[in-house]
N, C-alpha and C positions, 0 to 999 in steps of 0.2 A: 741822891747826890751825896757823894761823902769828898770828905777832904785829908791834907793831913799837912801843918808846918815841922819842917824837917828843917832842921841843925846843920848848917855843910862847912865848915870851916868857923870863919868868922861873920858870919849871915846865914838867914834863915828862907826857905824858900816857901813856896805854898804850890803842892801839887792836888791834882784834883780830877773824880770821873762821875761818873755817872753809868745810865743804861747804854747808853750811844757808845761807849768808850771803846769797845773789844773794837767793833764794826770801824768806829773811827782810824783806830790805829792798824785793822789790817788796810784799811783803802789808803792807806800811808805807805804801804810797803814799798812803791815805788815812786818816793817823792824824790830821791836822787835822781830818777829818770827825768820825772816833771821839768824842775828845775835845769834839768842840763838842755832839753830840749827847748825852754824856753830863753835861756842864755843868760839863765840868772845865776848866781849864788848864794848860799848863806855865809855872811863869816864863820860862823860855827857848825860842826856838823848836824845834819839833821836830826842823828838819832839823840842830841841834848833835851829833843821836845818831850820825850818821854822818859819815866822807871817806873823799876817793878816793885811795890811794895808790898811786902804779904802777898805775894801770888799772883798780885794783881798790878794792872798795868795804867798808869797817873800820868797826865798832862801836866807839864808846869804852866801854870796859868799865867806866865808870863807872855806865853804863845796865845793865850785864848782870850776871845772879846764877849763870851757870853756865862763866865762864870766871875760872880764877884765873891772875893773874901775882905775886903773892906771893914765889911762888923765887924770884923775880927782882929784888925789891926792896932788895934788901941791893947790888946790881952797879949802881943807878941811881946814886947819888952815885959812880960812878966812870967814867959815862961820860959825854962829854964829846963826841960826835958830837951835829949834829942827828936822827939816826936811826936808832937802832939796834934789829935784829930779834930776836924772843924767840920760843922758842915754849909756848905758855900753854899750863895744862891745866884739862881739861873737871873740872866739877863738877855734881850733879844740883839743879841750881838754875832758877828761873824767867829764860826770856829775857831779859824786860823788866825791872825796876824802873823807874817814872820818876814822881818829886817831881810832885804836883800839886794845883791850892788847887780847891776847891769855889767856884765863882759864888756872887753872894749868893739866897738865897732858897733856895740846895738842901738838898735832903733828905737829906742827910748834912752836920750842922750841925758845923761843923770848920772853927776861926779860923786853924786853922795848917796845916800839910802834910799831904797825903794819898800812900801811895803804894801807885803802882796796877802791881799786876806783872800781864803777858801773857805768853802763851805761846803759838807760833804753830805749827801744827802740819797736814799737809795733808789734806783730805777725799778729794781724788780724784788718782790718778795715773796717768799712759796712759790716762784714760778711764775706770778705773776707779774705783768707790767704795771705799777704804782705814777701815778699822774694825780698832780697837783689840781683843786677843783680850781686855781688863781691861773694855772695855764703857765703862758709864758709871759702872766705876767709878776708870777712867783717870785720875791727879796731873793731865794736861792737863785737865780736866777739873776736878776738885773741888779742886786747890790743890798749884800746887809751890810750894818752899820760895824765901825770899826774904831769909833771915838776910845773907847774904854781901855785902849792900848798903849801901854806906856809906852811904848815905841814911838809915838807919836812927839813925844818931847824930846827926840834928839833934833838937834841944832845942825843946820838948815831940819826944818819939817821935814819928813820925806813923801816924795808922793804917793799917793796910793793905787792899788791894781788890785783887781777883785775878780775872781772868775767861781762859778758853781761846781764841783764837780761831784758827778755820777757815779755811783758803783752796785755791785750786783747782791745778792745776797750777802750776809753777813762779812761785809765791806770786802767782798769776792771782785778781782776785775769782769768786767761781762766780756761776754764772747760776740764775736762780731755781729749774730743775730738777734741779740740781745739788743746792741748798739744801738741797728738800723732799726730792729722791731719798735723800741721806743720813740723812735724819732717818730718813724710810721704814725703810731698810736697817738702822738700830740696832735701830729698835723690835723690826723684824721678828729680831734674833739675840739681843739683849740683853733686850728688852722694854722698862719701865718704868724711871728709875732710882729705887735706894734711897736715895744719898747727895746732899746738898748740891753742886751745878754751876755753873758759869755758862759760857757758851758764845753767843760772839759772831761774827759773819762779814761782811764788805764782800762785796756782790751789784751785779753789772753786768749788763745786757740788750747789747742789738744797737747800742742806741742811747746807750747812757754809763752811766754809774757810779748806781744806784739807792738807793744808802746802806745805813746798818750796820744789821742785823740780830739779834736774841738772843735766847735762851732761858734758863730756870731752874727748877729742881728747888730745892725746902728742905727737909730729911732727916726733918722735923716733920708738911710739908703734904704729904698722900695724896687725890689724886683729883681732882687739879689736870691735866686734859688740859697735854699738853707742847707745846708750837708755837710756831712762829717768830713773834715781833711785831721792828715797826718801833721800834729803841733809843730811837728819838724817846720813843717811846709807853711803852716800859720804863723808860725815865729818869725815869717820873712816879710808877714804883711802890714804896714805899716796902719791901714782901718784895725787891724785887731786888736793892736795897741793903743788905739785910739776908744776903742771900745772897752778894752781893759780899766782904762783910765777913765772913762766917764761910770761904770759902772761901781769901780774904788770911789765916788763924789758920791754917787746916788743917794746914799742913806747915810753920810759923814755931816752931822753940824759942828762948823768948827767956830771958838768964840779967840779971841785973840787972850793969849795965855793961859787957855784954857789947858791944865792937866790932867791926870787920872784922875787925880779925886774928883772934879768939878763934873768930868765926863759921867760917872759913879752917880753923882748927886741928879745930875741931870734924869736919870730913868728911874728918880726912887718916884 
């Protein structure tokens, strides 16, 4: 894990990678798609989440709930370089958080911010299909925690949405046999799941980028066949959302005024 506090004006930012980072940020590549198909937006564009520094390619950890630089924040007001490197430590938090407003007419009726944490995690590696020994009933899966985000102290709260999503080799979108194979593969060790999920993936052919894909379980509905539909077509269903939204609670303890730092203090 390395870091780096970068000088941008009059404020100082803290971006930050790791091993995960390449793979993270190619299964990003069509997060304008995500987002359009689910009827969300950022205020900001997406591509603010990331830069390149030295070669390489940094998360501002603004967006992420599992790296802390906090030790480090007490040495910021004494440094006085454009650039200086830190190294951050991991936290069991969701990748993503990112601020996002609902379109008008959606079915998650919210005048104010939505925040939707991801979690990106791979299906296949070397060709192989990679399965969880927890199943379906994997945090990637039914909800990591997403306390550790400052986003969380804008005023109204905003709610939160949590979905996992899948990608193929070195954050490669999978190909449709890929998709179906994996699901295959769960059914066939895990079976059916019991808890609340959501589970998302960008699928590409021969031919280009075929768009996002998803799935969902609600710990309530039994007897609900499980299968991939077009997010297009899940963005219409109101259980999805409903699903969305329990699985953003899942792993969130919220204390009343609680902030970043307390959230911080809470996982030391």
């Amino acid at each position: 894990m390395k870091g780096y506090h970068v000088k941008e004006q009059h404020r100082r930012k803290s971006w930050v990678r790791d091993t995960n980072t390449d793979a993270e940020v190619a299964s990003l590549t069509y997060l304008p798609e995500l987002l359009s198909a689910l009827g969300l937006a950022m205020p900001v564009p997406p591509s603010v989440i990331t830069r390149d520094i030295e070669g390489e390619t940094f998360f501002d950890i603004l967006y992420r709930c599992d790296f802390n630089a906090r030790q480090n924040i007490h040495q910021i007001e004494k440094i006085f370089s454009v650039k200086e490197a830190f190294t951050p430590e991991w936290v069991p938090g969701a990748d993503l958080a990112l601020p996002v407003l609902a379109q008008e007419n959606h079915l998650v009726s919210d005048n104010h911010y939505l925040l939707l944490g991801l979690d990106l995690f791979s299906a296949v590696e070397q060709g192989e299909f990679r399965l969880s020994p927890q199943g379906w009933g994997d945090n990637h899966l039914t909800g990591k925690d997403m306390s550790a985000s400052e986003f969380l102290e804008l005023k109204p709260r905003p709610a939160c949405l949590y979905a996992g999503v899948l990608h193929g080799d070195a954050g490669q979108p999978l190909s449709p046999q890929q998709l179906l194979g994996w699901l295959e593969r769960m059914r066939q060790v895990h079976g059916q799941p019991s808890s609340t999920m959501v589970l998302l993936a960008p699928v590409a052919e021969v031919s280009g980028f075929s768009g996002w894909f998803g799935l969902y379980q609600r710990k309530e509905v039994t007897g609900k066949a499980l299968q991939w539909q077009s997010l297009s077509m899940l963005a219409q269903d109101a259980h999805f959302w409903e699903a969305m939204k329990e699985t953003g609670l899942a792993h969130n303890v919220y204390v009343s005024s609680m902030g970043a730092n307390t959230a911080y203090r809470g996982r030391e």
